[in-house]
C-alpha positions as CSV (number, residue, x, y, z in Angstrom):
1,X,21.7,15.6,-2.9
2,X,17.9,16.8,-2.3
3,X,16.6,17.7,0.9
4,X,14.5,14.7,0.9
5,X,17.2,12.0,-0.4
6,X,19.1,13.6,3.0
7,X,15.6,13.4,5.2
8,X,15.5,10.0,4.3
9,X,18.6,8.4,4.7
10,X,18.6,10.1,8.5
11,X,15.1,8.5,8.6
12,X,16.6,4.7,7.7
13,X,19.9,5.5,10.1
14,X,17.9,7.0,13.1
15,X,15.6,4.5,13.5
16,X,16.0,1.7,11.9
17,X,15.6,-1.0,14.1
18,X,12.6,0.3,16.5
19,X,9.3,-0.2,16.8
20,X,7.9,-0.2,13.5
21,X,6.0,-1.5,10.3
22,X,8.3,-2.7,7.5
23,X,7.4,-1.9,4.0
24,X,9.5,-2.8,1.1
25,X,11.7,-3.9,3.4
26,X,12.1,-0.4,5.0
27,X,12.2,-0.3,9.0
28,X,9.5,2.8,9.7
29,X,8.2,3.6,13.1
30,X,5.2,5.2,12.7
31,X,3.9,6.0,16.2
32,X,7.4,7.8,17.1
33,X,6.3,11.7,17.0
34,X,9.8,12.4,15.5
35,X,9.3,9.5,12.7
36,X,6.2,10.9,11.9
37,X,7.7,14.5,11.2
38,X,10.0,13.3,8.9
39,X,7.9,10.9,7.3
40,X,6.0,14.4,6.8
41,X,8.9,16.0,5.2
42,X,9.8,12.8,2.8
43,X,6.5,12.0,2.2
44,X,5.1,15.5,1.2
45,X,5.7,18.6,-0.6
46,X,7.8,20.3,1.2
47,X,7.7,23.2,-1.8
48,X,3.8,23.9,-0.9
49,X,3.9,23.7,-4.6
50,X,1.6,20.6,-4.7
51,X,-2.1,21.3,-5.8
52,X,-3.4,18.3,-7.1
53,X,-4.7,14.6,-5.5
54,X,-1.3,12.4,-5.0
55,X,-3.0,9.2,-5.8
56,X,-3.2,10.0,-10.0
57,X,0.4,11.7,-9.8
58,X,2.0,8.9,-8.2
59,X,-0.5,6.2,-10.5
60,X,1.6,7.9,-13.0
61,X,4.8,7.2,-11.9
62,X,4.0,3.4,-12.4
63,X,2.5,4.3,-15.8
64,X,-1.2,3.7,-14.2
65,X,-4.1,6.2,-14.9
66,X,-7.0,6.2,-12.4
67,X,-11.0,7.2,-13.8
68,X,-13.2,7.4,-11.1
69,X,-16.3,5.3,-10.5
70,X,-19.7,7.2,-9.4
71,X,-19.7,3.9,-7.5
72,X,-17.5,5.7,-5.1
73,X,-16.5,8.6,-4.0
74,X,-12.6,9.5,-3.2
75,X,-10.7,11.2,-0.8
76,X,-9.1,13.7,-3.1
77,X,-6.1,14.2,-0.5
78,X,-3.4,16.1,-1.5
79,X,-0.8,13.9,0.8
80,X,-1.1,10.4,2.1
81,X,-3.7,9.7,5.0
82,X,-3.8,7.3,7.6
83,X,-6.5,4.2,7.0
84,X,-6.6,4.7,11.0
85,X,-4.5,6.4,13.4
86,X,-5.8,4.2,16.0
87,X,-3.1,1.9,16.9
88,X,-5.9,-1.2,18.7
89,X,-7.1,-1.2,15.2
90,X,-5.3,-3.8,12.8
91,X,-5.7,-1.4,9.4
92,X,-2.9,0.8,11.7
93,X,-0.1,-1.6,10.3
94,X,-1.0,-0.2,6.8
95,X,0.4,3.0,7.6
96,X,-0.1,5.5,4.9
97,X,-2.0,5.2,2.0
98,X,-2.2,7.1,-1.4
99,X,-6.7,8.0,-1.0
100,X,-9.4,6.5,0.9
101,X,-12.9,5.4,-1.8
102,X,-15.7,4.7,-0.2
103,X,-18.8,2.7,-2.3
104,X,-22.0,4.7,-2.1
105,X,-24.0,1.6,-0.3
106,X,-21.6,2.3,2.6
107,X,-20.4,-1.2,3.0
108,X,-17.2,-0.9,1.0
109,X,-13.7,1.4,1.4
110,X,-11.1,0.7,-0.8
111,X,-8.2,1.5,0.8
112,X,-5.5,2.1,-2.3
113,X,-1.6,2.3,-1.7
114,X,0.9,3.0,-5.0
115,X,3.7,0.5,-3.7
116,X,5.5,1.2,-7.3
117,X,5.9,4.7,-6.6
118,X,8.3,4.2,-3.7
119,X,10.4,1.9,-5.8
120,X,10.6,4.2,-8.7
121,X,11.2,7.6,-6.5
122,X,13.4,6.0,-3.8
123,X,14.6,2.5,-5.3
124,X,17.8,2.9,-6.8
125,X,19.0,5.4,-3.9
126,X,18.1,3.0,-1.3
127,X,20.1,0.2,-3.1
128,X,23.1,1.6,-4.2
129,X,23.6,4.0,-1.0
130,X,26.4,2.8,1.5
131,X,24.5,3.8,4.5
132,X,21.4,1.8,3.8
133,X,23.2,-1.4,2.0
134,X,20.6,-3.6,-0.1
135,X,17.1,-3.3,0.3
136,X,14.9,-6.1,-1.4
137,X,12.1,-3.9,-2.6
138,X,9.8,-6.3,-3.7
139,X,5.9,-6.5,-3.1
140,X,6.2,-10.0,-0.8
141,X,8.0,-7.7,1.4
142,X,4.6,-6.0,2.3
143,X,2.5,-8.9,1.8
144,X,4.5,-10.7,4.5
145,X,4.3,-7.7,6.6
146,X,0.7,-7.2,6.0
147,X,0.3,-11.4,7.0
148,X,2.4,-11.1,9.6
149,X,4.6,-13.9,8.7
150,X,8.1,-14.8,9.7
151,X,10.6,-12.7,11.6
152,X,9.2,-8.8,12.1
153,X,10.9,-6.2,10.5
154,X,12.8,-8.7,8.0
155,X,12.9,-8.8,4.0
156,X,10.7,-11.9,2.9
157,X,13.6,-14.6,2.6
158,X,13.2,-16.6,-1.4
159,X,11.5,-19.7,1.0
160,X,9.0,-17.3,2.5
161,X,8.4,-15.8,-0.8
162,X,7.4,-19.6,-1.9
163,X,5.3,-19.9,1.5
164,X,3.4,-16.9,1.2
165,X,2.1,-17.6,-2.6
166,X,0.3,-20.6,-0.6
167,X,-1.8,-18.3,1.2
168,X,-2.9,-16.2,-2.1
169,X,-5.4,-16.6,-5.2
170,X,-3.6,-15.9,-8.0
171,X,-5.7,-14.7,-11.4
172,X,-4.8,-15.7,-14.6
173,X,-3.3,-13.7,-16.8
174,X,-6.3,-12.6,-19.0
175,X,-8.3,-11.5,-15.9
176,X,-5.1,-9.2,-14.8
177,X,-5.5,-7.8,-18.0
178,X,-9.4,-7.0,-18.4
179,X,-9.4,-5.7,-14.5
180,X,-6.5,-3.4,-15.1
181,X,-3.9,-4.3,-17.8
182,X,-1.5,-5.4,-15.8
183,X,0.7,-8.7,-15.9
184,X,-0.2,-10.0,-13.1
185,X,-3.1,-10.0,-10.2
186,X,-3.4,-11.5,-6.3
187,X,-5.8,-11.9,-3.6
188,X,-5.1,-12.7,0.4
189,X,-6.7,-12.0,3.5
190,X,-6.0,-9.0,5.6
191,X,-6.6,-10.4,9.3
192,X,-9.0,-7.8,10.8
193,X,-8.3,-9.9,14.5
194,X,-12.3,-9.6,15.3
195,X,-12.0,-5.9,15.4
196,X,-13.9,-3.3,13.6
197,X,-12.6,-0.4,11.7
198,X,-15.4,2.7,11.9
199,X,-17.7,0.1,14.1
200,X,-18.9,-1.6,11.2
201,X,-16.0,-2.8,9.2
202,X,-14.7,-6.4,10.1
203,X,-13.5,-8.1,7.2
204,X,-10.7,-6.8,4.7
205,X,-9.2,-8.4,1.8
206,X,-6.0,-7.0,-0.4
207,X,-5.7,-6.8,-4.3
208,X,-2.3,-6.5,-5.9
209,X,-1.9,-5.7,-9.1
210,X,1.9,-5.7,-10.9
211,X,3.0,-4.6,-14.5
212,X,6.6,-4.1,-15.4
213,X,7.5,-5.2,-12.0
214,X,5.4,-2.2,-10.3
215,X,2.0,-2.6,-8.0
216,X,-0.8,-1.2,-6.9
217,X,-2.6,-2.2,-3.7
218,X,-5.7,-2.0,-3.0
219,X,-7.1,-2.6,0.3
220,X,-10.8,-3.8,0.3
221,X,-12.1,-3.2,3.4
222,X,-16.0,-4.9,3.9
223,X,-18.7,-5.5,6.6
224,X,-19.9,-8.9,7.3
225,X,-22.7,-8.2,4.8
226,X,-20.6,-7.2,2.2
227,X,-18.0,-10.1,2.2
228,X,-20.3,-12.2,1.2
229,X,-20.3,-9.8,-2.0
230,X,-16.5,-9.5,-2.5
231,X,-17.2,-10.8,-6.2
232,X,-19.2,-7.7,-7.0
233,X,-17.2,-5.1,-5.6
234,X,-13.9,-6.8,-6.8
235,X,-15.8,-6.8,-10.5
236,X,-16.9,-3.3,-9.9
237,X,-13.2,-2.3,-9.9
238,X,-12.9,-2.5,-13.6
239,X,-11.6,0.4,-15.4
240,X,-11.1,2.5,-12.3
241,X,-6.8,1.4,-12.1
242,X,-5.6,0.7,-15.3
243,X,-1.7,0.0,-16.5
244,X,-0.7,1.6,-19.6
């Protein structure tokens, strides 16, 4: 057993339970200074052997390439990044997140997390491991945790599943497919509770996009200006994310 399959199943048994975000149905507590070290050591290279930008390595893991826009530039971050360390701030509750683009007008980040990744990497040890027992690793189980709906800390029950799809703007199929191949394609609100993110940010809104079972996230985070724009920038996304 790796170092990190071992890291990670202390992770789940130490703390499972606190204070924490839960992400495909995982119990984190990111604001423990001892969570955040291991999350350090699961999370990253712990060879040093890493030299290139996680967010096309793990886009690849879900069979996804990535082609950059000169619309925006990207935070070519060799680990995950907070969106913001500041715990007032609602974009906390995301956690980690694969790179940080930011639209050249200034009034658009895009705030992209590979949920796939973590299901191909860590699903199939997390489900079949004693310790752990079954973990639902589905999308809903962030969406509900992103919405704050139901119990904290839970796995989205089938009913809440069915609840939460009221609160989203599903695409047809053909739209999925032109905006990034995939199977399937969502839209919902991120509640921003009339706070800003980097003073002028105050409005966010989250695309998921699924193939074979496997999403992408992508957190659009907008001024009060740029809302009223979300059509544009959600447009302009075409051909950056695509599925094989």
């Amino acid at each position: 057993m790796t170092r990190k399959i071992l890291l990670l199943l202390l992770l789940l048994v130490a703390f499972r339970g606190a204070n924490a975000q839960a992400h495909h149905g995982i119990v984190v507590d990111t604001t423990n200074a001892k969570m955040k070290k291991l999350l350090s050591l699961i999370t990253f290279d712990t060879t040093g052997m890493r030299k290139t930008p996680i967010l096309p390595d793990d886009l690849a893991l879900i069979s996804m390439t990535f082609t950059p826009s000169e619309e925006y530039s990207v935070s070519d971050n060799i680990h995950l990044v907070y969106v913001s360390e500041e715990k007032e701030n609602p974009l906390w509750r995301l956690g980690m997140v694969h790179a940080i683009l930011t639209h050249r007008d200034g009034q658009c980040k895009i705030a992209a997390y590979v949920a796939g990744a973590d299901n191909v990497r860590y699903g199939r040890m997390l489900k079949d491991n004693p310790l752990t027992g079954k973990i639902s690793m589905t999308k809903y189980n962030r969406i509900k945790s992103d919405l704050r709906y139901g119990k904290d800390y839970a796995a989205a029950s089938k009913q809440e599943i069915e609840d939460l799809k009221m609160m989203m703007t599903f695409y047809p199929r053909d739209t999925a497919q032109a905006l990034f191949n995939a199977d399937e394609m969502l839209v919902y609100p991120f509640n921003m509770e009339g706070k800003a993110y980097e003073t002028v940010f105050t409005r966010t809104r989250v695309v998921v996009a699924e193939k074979n079972g496997l999403e992408l996230f992508l957190y659009l985070i907008l001024t009060d200006r740029s809302i009223e724009r979300f059509d544009e920038y959600f447009s302009g996304i075409k051909g950056m994310f695509q599925f094989d």
